[in-house]
Structure formats: C-alpha cells, structure tokens
DOTI-31293 format. One line per 5 residues: number of its first residue (from 1); their letters; for each residue x, z, y of N, C-alpha, C. Coordinates in nm, 3 decimals. Layout:
N
NUM> a> X,Z,Y,X,Z,Y,X,Z,Y  ...;
This chain:
128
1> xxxxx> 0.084,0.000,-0.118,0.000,0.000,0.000,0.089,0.000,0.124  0.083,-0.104,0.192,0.144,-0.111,0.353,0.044,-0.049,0.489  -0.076,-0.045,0.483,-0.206,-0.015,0.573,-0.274,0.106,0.492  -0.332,0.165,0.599,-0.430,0.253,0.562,-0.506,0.314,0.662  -0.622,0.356,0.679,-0.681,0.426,0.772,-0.751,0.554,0.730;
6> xxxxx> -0.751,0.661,0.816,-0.795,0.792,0.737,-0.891,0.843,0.908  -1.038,0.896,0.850,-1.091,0.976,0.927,-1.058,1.103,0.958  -1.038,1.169,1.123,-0.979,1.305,1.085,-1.106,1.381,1.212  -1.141,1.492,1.179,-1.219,1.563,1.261,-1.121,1.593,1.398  -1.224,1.633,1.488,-1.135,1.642,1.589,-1.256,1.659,1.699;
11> xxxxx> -1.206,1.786,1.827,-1.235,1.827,1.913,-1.186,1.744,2.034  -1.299,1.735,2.109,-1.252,1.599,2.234,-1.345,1.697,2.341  -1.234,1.658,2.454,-1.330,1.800,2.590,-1.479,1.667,2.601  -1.511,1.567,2.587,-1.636,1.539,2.677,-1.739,1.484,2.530  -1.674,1.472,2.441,-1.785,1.418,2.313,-1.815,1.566,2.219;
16> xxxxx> -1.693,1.679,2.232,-1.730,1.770,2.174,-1.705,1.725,2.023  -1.751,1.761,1.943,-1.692,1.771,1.749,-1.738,1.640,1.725  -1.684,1.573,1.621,-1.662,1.425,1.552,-1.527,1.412,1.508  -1.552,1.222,1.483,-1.402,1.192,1.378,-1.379,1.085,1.485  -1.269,1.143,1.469,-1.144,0.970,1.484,-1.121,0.894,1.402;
21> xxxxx> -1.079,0.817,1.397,-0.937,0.754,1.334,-0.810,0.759,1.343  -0.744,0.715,1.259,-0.572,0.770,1.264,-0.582,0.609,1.147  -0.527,0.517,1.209,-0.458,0.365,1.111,-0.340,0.372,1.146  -0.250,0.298,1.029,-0.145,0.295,1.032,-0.070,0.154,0.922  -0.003,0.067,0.966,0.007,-0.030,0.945,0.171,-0.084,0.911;
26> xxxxx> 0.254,-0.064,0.803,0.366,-0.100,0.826,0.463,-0.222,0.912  0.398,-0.295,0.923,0.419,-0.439,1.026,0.415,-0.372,1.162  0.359,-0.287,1.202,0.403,-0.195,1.374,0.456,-0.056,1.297  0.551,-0.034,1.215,0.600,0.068,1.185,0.644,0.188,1.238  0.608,0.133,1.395,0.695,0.296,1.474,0.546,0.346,1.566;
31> xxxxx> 0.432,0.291,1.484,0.283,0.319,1.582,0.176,0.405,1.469  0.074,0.464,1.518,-0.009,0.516,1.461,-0.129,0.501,1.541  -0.210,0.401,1.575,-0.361,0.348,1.604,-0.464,0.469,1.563  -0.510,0.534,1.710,-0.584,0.634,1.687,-0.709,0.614,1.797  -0.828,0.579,1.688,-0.959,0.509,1.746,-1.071,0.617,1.783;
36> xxxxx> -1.124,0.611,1.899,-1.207,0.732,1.947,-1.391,0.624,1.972  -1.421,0.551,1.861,-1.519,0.516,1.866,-1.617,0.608,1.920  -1.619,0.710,1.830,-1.764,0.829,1.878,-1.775,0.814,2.115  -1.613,0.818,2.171,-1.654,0.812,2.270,-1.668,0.732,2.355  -1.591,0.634,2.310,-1.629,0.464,2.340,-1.558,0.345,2.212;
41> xxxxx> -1.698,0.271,2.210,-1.671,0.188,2.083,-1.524,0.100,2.135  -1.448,0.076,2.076,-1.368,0.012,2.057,-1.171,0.061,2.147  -1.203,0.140,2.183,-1.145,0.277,2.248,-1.028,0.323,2.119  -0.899,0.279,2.149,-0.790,0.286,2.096,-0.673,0.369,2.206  -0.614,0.427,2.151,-0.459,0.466,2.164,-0.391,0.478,2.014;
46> xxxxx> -0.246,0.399,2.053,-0.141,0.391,1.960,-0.044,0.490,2.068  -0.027,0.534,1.954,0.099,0.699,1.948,0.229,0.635,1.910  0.319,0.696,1.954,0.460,0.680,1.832,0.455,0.807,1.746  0.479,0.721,1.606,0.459,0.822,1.508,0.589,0.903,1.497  0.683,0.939,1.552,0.794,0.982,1.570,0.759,1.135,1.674;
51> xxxxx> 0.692,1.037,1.795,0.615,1.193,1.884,0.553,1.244,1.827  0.449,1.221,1.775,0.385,1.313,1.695,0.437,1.375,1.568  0.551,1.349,1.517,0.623,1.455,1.427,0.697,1.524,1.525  0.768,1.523,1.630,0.877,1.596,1.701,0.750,1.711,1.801  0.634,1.677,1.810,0.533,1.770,1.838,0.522,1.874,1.778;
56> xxxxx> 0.485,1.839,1.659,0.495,1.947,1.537,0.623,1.999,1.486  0.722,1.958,1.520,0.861,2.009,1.468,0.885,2.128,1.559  0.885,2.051,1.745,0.903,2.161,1.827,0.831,2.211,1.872  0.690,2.165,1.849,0.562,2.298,1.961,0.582,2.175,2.078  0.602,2.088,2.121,0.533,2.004,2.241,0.673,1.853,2.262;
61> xxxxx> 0.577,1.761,2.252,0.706,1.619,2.271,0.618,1.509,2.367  0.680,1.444,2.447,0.621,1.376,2.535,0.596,1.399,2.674  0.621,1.304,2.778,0.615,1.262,2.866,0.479,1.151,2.932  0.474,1.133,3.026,0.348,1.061,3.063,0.262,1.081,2.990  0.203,0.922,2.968,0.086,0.942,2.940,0.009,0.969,2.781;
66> xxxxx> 0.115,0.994,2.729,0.087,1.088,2.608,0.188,1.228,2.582  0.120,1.326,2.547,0.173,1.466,2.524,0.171,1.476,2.393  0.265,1.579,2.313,0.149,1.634,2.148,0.233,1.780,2.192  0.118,1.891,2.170,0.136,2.021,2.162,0.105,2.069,2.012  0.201,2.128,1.946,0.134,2.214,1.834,0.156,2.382,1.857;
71> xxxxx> 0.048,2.423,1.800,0.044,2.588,1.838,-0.021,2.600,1.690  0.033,2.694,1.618,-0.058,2.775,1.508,-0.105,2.637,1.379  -0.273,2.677,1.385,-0.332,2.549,1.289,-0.367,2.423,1.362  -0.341,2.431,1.509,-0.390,2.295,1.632,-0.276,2.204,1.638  -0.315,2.089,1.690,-0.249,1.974,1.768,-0.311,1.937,1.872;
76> xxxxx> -0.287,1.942,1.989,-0.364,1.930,2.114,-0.275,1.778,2.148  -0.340,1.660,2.138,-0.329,1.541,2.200,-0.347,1.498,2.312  -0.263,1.533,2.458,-0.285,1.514,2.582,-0.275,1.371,2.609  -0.428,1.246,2.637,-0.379,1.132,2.697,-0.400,1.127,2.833  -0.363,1.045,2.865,-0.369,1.031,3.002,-0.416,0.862,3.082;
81> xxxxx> -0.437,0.802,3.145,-0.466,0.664,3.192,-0.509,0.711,3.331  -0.501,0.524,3.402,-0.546,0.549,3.476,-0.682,0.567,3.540  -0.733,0.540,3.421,-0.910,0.603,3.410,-0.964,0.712,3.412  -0.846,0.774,3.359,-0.881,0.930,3.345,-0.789,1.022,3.236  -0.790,1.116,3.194,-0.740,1.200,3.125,-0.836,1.294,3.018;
86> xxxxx> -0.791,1.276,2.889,-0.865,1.403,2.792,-0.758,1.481,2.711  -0.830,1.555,2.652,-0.713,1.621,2.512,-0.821,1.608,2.399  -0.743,1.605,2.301,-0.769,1.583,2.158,-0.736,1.722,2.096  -0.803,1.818,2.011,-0.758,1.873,1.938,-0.768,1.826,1.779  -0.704,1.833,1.727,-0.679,1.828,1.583,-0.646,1.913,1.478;
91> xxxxx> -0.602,1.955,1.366,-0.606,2.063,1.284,-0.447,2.022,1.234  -0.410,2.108,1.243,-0.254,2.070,1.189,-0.202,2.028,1.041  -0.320,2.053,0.953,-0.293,2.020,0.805,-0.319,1.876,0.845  -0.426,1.823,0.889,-0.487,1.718,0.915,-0.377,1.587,0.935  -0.300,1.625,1.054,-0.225,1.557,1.099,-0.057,1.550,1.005;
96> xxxxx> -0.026,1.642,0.925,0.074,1.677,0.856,0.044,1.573,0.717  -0.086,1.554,0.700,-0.096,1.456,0.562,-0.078,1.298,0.595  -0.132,1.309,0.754,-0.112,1.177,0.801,0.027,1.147,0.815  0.096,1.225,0.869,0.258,1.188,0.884,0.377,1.128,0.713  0.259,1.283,0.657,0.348,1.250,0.524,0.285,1.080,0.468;
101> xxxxx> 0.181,1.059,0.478,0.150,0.938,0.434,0.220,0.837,0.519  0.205,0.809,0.636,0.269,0.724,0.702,0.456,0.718,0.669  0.530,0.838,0.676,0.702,0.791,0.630,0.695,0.787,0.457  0.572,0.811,0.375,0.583,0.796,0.259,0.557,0.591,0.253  0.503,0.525,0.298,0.526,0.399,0.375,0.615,0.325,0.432;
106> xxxxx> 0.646,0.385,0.553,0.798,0.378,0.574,0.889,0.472,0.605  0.996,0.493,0.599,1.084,0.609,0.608,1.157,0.596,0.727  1.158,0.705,0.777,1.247,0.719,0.921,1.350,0.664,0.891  1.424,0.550,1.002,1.492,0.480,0.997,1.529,0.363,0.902  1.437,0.330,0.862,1.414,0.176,0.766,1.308,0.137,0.819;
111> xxxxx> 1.295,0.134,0.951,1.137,0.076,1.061,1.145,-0.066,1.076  1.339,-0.122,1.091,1.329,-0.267,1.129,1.309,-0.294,1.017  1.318,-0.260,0.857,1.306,-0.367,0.780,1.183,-0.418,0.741  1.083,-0.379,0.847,0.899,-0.418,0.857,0.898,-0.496,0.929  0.972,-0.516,1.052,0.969,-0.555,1.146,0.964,-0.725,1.119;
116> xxxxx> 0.861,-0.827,1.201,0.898,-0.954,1.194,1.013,-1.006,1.276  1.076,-1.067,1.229,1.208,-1.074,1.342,1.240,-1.282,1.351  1.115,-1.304,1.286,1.137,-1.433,1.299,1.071,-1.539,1.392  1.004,-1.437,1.467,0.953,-1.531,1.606,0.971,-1.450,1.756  1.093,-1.507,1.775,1.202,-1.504,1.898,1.145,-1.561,2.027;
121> xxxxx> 1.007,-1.654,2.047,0.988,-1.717,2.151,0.972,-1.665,2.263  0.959,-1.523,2.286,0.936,-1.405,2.366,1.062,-1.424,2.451  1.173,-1.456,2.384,1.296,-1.438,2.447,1.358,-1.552,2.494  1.350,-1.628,2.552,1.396,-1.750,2.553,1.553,-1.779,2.570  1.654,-1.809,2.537,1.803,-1.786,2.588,1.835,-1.713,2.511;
126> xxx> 1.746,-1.640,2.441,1.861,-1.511,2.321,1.853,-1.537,2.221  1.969,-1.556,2.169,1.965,-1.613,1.992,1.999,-1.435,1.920  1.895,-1.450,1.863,1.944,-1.325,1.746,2.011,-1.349,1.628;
C-alpha cells in the first residue's frame, strides 16, 4: 500500500466534535492532506509530516501558518490563513498511529526515492 486515508475525531473551535481526515500518499511523501469537510466541503490543509512528529517529540514545532502543540493525550493543530485562524484538537494516540503508518510507507529519509524526478519543465536551464 502507497495511499491511505484514515478518519480521526477531532475538536474544531467553530464546528465543535466531528471527523477529519488525515490522507497520505507516497508520491508527496513529505505531506499529510488533512480534510475538514464537516466545516467546509472541500477544505484541505497539507501538513509536513515531519512537523507533526517534531510536535509530538518536543511539545510544540512550527512557525506561521501552521503550529502542532502536544500536551498530555492532545495535539492542538494551530492553522492560520489569510481568512482566518482555528485550532484543531486531536487525541494523541490518534495521531501517533497516523505517523506510524505514514514512515511505515515511507521512512524518514528515503522521501526522494517517491519522488517523480522525471519532469524537469518547471525548471527551465537546469539539467538534473
């Protein structure tokens, strides 16, 4: 299995209790696609799945417009835009199965070998 998507409960300050999503896709190997349908359909943020382990490693990782705080059994997901701002709470087992599933997929530091590296047109002048 390269893809997968898992529902996770979760506390949001303006929808109050429901599920997210948490997808995860080896072909964007350094992302974790986290869908907030319940508060607007089609309403995505992609995380680096790296912040969100160094959240949980140290109790808080991130800058701008994404935060991750862990305290106790929580993960408090601070986003931010220029639309506005919420937090996410999450349950820390919750998010700990997702991580292990996602580097059980790919493993920290074997990210480029997902990576497509065969369409360069982005770059014009740079030969890789």
């Amino acid at each position: 299995m390269t893809a997968f998507t898992m529902q996770l409960p979760a506390l949001m300050e303006r929808a109050g209790h429901g599920l997210i999503s948490a997808g995860y896709d080896a072909s964007e190997p350094y992302a974790i696609t986290f869908g907030f349908d319940t508060v607007q359909p089609g309403l995505e943020w992609v995380i680096s799945r790296d912040l969100l382990a160094d959240g949980l490693i140290h109790g808080k990782a991130g800058e701008g417009d994404v935060k991750v705080t862990a305290r106790g059994d929580l993960v408090v997901l601070g986003l931010c835009s220029p639309d506005g701002s919420a937090a996410v709470v999450l349950r820390r087992d919750d998010v700990d199965i997702l991580l292990d599933r996602v580097y059980r997929i790919v493993a920290r530091g074997a990210e480029s070998q997902h990576l497509d590296w065969s369409d360069t047109t982005e770059f014009p002048g740079v030969a890789l």
